[in-house]
C-alpha positions as CSV (number, residue, x, y, z in Angstrom):
1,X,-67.1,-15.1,40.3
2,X,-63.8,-15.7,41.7
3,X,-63.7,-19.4,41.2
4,X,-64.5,-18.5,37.6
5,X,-61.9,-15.9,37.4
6,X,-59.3,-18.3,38.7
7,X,-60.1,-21.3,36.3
8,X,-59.6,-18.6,33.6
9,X,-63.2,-18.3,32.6
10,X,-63.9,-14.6,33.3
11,X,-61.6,-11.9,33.4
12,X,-62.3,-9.1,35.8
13,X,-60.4,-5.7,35.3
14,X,-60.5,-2.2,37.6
15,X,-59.6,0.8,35.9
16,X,-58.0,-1.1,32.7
17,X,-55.9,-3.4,35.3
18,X,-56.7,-6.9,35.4
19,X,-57.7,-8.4,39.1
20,X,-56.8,-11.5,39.9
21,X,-56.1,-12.1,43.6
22,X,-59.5,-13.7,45.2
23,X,-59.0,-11.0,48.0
24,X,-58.5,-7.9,45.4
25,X,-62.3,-9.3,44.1
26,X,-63.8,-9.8,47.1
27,X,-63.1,-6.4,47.9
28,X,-64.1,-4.8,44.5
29,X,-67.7,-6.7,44.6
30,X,-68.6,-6.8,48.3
31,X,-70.5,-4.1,47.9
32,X,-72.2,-3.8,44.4
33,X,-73.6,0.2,45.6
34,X,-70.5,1.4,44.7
35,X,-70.3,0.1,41.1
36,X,-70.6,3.4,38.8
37,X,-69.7,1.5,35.7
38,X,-69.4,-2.2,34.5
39,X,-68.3,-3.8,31.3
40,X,-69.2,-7.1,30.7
41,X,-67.3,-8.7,27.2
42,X,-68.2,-12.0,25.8
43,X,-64.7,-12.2,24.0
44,X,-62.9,-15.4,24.7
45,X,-59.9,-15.6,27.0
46,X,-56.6,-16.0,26.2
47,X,-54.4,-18.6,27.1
48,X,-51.5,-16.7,25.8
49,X,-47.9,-16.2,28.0
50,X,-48.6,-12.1,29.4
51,X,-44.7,-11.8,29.3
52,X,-44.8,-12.4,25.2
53,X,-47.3,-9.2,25.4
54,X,-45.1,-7.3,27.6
55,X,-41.6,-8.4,25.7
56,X,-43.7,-7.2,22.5
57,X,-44.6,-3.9,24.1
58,X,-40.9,-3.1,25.7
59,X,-39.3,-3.7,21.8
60,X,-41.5,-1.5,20.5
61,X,-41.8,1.2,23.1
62,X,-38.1,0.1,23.1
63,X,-38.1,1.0,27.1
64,X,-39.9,-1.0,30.2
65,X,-43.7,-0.5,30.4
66,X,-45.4,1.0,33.1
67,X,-48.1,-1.2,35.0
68,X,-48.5,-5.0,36.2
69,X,-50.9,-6.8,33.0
70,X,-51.3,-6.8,29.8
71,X,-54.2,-4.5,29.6
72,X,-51.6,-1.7,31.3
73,X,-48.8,-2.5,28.6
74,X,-51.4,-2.4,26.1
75,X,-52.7,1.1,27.4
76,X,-49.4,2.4,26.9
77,X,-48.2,0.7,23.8
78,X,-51.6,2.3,22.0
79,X,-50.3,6.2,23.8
80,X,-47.5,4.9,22.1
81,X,-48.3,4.4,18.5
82,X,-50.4,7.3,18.6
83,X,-47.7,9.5,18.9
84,X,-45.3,7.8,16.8
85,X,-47.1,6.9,13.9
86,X,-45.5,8.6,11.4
87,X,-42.6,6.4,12.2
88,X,-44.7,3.4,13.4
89,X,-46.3,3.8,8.7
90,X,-42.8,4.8,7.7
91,X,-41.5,1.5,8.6
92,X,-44.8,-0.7,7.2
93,X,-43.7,1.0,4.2
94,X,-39.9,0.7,4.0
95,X,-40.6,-3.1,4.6
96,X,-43.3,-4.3,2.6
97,X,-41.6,-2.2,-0.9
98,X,-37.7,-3.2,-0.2
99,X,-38.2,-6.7,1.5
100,X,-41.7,-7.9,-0.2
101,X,-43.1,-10.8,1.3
102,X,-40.2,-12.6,3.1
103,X,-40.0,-10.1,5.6
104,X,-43.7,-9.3,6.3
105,X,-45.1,-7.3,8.9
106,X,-48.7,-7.9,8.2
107,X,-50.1,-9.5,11.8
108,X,-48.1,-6.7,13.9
109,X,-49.6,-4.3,11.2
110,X,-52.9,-5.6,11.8
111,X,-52.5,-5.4,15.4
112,X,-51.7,-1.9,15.3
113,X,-53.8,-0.4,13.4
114,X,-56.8,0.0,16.0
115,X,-53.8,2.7,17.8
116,X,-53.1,4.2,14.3
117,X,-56.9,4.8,13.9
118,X,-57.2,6.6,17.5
119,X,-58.8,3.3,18.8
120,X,-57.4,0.7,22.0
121,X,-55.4,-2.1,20.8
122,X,-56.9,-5.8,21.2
123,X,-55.1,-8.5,23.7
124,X,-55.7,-11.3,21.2
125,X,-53.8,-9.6,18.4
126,X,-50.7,-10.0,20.4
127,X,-50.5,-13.5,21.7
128,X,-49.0,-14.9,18.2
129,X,-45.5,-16.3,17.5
130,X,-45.6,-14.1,14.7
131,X,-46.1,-11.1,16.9
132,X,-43.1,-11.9,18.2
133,X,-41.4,-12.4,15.4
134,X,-42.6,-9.6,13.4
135,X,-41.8,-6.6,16.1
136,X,-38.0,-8.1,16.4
137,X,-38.2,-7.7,12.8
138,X,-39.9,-4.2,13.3
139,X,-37.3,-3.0,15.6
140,X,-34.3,-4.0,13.6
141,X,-35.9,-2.0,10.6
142,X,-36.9,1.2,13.2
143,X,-33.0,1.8,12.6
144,X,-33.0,1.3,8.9
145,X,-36.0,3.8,8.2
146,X,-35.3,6.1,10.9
147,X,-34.8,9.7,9.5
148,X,-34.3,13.4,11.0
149,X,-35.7,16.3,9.1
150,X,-32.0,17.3,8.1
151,X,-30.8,13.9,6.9
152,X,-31.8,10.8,5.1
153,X,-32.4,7.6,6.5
154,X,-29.7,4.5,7.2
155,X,-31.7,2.6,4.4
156,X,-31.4,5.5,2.1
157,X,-27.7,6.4,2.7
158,X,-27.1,2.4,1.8
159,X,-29.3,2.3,-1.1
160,X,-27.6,5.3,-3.0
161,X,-24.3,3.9,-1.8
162,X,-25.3,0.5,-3.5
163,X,-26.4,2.7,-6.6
164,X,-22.5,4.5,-7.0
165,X,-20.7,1.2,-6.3
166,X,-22.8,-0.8,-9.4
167,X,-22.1,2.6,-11.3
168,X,-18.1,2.9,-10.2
169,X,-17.0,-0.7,-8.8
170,X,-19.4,-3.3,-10.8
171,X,-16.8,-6.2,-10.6
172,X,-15.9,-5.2,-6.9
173,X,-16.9,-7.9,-4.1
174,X,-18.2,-5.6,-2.0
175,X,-20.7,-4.6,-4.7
176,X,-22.3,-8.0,-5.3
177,X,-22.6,-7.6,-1.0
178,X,-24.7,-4.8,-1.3
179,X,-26.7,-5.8,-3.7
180,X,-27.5,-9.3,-2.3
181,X,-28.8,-7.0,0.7
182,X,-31.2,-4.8,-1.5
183,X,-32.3,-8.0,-3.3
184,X,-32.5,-9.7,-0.1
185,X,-35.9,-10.7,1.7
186,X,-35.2,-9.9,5.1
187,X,-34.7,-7.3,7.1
188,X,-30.7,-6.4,7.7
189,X,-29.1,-5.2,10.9
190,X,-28.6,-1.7,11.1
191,X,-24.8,-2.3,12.3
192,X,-24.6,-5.0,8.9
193,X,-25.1,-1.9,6.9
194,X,-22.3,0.6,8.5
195,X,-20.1,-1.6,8.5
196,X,-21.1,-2.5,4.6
197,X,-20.9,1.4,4.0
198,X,-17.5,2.0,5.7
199,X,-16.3,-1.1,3.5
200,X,-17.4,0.3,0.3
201,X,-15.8,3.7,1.2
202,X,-12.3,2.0,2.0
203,X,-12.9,0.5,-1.7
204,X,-13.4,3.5,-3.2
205,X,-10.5,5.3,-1.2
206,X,-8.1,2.4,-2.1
207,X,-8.8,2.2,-6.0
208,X,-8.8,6.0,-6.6
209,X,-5.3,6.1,-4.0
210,X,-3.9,3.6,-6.3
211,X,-4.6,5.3,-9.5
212,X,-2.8,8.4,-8.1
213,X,0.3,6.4,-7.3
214,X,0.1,4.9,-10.7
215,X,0.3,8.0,-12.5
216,X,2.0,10.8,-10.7
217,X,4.6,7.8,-8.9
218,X,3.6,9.8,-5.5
219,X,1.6,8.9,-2.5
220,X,-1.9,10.0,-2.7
221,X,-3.1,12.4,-0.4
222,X,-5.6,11.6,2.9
223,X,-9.6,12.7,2.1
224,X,-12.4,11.1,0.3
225,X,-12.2,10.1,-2.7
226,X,-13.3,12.8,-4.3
227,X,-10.6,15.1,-2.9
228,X,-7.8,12.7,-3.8
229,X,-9.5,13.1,-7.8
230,X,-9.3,16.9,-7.3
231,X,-5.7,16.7,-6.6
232,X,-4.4,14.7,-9.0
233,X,-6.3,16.9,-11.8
234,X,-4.2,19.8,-10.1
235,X,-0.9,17.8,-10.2
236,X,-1.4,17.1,-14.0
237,X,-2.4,20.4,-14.8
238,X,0.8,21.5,-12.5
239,X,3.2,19.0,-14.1
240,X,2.0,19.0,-17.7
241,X,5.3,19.2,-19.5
242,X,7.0,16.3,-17.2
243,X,4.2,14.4,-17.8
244,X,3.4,14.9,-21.3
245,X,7.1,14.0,-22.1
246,X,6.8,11.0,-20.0
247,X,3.6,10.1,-21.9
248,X,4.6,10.7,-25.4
249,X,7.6,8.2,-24.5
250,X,6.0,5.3,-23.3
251,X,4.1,5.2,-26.2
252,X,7.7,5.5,-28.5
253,X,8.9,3.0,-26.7
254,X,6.9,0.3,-26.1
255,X,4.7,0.0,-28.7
256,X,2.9,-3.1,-27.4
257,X,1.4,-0.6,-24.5
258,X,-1.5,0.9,-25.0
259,X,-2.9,4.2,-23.3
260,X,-5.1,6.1,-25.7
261,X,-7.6,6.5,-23.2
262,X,-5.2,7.3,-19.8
263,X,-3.6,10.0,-22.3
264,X,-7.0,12.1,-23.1
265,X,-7.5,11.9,-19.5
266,X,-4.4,13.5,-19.1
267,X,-5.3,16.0,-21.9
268,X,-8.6,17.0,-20.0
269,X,-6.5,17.9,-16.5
270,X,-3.4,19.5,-19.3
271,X,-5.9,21.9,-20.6
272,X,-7.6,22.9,-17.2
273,X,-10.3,20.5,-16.9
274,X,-11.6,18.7,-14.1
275,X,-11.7,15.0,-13.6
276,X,-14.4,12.6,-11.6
277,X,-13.9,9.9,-10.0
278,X,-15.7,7.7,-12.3
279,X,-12.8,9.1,-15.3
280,X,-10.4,7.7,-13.1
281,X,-11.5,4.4,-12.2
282,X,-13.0,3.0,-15.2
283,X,-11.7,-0.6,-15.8
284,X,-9.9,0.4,-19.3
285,X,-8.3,3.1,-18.0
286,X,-7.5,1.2,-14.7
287,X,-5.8,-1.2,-16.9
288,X,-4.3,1.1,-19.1
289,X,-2.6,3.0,-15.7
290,X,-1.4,-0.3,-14.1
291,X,1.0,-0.7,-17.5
292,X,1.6,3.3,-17.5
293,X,3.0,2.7,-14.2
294,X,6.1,0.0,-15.2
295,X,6.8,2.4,-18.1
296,X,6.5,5.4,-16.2
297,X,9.3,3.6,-13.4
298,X,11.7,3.0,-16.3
299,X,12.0,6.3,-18.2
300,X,11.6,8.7,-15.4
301,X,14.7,9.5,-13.7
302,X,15.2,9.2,-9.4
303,X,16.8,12.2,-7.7
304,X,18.4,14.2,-11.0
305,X,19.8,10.3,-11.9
306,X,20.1,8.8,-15.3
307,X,16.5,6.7,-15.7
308,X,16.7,3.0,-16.2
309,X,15.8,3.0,-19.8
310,X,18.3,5.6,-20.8
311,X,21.2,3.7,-18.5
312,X,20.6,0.2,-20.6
313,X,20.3,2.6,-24.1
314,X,23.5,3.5,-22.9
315,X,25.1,-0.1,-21.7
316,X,23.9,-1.1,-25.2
317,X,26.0,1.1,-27.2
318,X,28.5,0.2,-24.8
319,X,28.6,-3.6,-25.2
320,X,28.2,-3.4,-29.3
321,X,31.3,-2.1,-29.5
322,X,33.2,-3.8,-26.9
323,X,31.4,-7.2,-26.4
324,X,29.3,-7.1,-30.2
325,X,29.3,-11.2,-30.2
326,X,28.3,-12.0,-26.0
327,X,25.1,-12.8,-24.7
328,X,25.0,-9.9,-22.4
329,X,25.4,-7.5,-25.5
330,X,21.7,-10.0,-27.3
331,X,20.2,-9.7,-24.1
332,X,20.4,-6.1,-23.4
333,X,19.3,-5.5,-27.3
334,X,16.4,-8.0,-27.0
335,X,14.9,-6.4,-23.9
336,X,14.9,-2.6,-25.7
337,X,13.1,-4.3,-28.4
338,X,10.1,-5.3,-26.2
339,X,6.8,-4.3,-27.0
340,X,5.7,-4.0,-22.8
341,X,8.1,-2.6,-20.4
342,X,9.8,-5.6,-18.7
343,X,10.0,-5.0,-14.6
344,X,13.0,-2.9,-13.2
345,X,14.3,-6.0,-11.7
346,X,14.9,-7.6,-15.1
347,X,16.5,-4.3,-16.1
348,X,18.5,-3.9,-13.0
349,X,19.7,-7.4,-13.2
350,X,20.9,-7.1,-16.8
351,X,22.6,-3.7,-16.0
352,X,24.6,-5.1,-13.5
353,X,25.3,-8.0,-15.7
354,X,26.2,-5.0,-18.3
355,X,28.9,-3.9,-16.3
356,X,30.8,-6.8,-16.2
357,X,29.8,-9.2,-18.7
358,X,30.9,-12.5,-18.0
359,X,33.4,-14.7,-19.4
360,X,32.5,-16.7,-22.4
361,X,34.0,-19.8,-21.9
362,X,33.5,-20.3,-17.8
363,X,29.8,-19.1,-19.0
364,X,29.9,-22.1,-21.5
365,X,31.1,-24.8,-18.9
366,X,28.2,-23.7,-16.8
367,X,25.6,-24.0,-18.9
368,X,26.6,-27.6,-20.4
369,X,26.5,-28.7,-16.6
370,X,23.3,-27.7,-16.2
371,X,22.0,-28.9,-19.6
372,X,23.3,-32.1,-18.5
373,X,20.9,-32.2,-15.9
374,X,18.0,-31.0,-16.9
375,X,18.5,-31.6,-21.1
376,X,20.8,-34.1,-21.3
377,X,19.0,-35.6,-24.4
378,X,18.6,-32.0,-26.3
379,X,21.1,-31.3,-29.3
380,X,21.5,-27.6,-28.0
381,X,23.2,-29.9,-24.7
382,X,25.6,-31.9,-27.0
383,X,26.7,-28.8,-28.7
384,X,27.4,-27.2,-25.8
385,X,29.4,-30.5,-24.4
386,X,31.2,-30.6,-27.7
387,X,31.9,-26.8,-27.5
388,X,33.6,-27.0,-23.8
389,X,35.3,-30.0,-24.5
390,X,36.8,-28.7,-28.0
391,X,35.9,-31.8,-29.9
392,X,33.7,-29.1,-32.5
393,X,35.4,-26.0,-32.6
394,X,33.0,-22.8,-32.7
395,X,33.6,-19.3,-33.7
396,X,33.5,-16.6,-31.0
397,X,30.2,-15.7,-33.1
398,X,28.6,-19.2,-32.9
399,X,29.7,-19.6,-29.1
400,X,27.7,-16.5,-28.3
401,X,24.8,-17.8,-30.3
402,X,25.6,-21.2,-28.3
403,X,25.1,-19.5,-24.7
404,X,22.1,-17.7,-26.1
405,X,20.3,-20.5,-27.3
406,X,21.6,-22.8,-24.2
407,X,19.7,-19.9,-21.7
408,X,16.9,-19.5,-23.8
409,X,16.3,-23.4,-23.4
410,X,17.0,-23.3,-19.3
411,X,14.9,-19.4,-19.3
412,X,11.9,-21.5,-21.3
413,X,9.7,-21.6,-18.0
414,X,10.5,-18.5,-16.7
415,X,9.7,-16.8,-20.0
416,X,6.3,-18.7,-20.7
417,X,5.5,-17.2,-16.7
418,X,6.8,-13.5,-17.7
419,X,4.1,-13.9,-20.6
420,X,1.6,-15.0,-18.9
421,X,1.9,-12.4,-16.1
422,X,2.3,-9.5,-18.9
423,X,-1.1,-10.8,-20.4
424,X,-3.0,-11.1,-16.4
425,X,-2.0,-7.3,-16.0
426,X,-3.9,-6.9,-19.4
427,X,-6.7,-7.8,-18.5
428,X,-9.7,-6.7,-16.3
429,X,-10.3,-6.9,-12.4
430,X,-12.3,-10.6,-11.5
431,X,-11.5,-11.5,-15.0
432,X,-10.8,-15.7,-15.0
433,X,-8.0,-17.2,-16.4
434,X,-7.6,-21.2,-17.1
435,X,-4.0,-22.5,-17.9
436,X,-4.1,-25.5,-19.5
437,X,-0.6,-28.2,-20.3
438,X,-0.2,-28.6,-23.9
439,X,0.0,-31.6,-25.2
């Protein structure tokens, strides 16, 4: 018997413990009297590593087993299961409907269910790389489908998450994240999804934040995202004359801006109602805030000051009557004729330029320089040569026109850039743009 036991051919246990020292055996058979109760199992023995079964055991259990063999570990993992199988099904469950297939938890499934039907668990179902790999897998989703009787589970929490962001943020990147993990066929780590939570929660904190600096021109307040909504509802409904003026004018004067759907917004929070959060953040009305926000910067006025807008209304008048044929005077009349708001750089610029408005002719000698290197073959640069030099003598009217034409020629670039930016903040978030030389 012991030479049998030690070439692995029997397998001799004492109170569900496995003996294998010869002296232990000698011992436990010398004297057969005392036997009360014997066993014998034909079931083949397994050549299987004991420390895969007790690693198995210690994930599950998730603490060290009690006991020195595997029929010990086994003992306990079975007390185990019994007592935890509502958890144990709960996470058969979670698995097999949100992972399918690629994530299977068949084999530990089938190993466990003698323990889940009040019966002892079998050595041989737990001697399989799959066993293995299956209760890592098990463990990670413990965390996911974990739940307390006063709160859902991590998996839940994520999933509705994932629902609101499709719903709210379709175009965002940290949508398509979550839902390559709900379309995934594995099983995530429970720290993967926290940190995936917390990032779609700084998403939804930043877009709504923005909208409120967009529209009011003051810092949002700190709270979820929901709270920030509530308070801009109350600072429309609080400020509904200033803003209703300052609405009304953007869309006098720049006629190219459209807000129609930003202004019944407005008219909801004017006449007392309450906004959500998916109002606010809708991509049209996203868009349609982001060009609110240059007009709103121009016509609103800074600390009891004059606004932009009104200051260059005012330089115009100015310059038609004292300067009626310079560029400065075209240039200032050209950007109140714009259909979008240009930046309050430009406007500052030409203010400035406004003030003191150059002189014509050390203007002129400028530009034909830098015609000459960068045009020299244009006929705008020979004018301009034959202008400073006096060989074609030009009226103060057609020098003005001269300049004009000269910086519209240099200003060709920038302007075809100032377009194209005007039309990018048109347009929707993740939208794709292709430039393309023309020929």
């Amino acid at each position: 018997m012991i030479t049998r036991e030690a070439a692995n051919g029997i397998a001799l246990s004492r109170d569900g413990n496995r003996i294998g020292d010869p002296g232990d055996i000698g011992r436990a058979v010398r004297n057969k009297t005392g036997l009360t109760d014997i066993q014998i199992l034909f079931d083949p023995i397994d050549n299987g590593d004991p420390e895969q079964i007790r690693d198995t055991v210690e994930t599950l259990i998730n603490k060290e087993p009690d006991g020195t063999s595997p029929d010990a570990w086994l003992s306990e993992l079975t007390e185990w299961t019994d007592e935890h199988s509502v958890l144990v099904k709960r996470v058969f469950r979670g698995v097999s409907r949100e992972f399918g297939d690629g994530a299977s938890l068949d084999e530990l499934e089938t190993a466990l269910r003698p323990a889940l039907d009040g019966e002892s668990l079998k050595k041989d179902e737990f001697v399989f790389d799959e066993i293995e790999q299956q209760t890592e897998r098990f463990d990670r989703a413990r965390e996911l489908f974990q739940s307390s009787e006063d709160s859902e589970s991590l998996w839940e929490r994520f999933s509705q998450r994932t629902i609101e962001m499709q719903r709210l943020y379709s175009s965002a990147g940290t949508t398509a994240e979550m839902q390559a993990v709900v379309g995934g066929n594995d099983v995530p780590d429970a720290d993967q999804l926290r940190a995936t939570i917390d990032k779609a929660d700084a998403h939804r904190q930043t877009v709504v934040g923005e909208q409120y600096e967009r529209i009011t021109g003051e810092s949002p307040p700190e709270g979820e995202p929901e709270s920030v909504v509530s308070s801009l509802t109350t600072w429309l409904f609080a400020h509904d004359g200033s803003s209703k003026e300052t609405a009304d004018r953007v869309a006098v004067e720049f006629d190219g801006v459209t807000i129609d759907d930003l202004y019944r917004l407005f008219e909801t929070a004017w006449n007392g109602g309450s906004l959500s959060e998916e109002d606010l953040v809708n991509p049209t009305v996203v868009q349609q805030a982001k060009q609110y926000k240059r007009a709103r910067q121009l016509l609103e006025a800074a600390d009891s000051e004059t606004s932009l807008w009104s200051q260059l209304r005012e330089a115009s008048e100015r310059l038609e009557e004292e300067y009626p044929n310079h560029p400065v005077t075209t240039d200032v009349s050209k950007m109140l004729s714009r259909s979008q708001p240009p930046s309050i750089g430009e406007v500052e610029q030409l203010l400035a330029e406004a003030e003191n408005p150059f002189e014509v002719d050390e203007r002129l000698e400028e530009l034909a320089s830098e015609l000459q290197s960068e045009h020299p073959d244009h006929e705008i640069t020979q004018e301009v040569v034959n202008a400073v030099e006096g060989t074609s003598p030009s009226s103060e009217e057609r020098v003005g026109e001269l300049i004009e034409d000269a910086e519209e020629l240099l200003d060709s670039v920038d302007e075809q850039l100032r377009r194209i930016r005007e039309h990018m903040d048109e347009l929707p978030d993740s939208s794709v743009v292709v430039i393309e030389p023309l020929d």
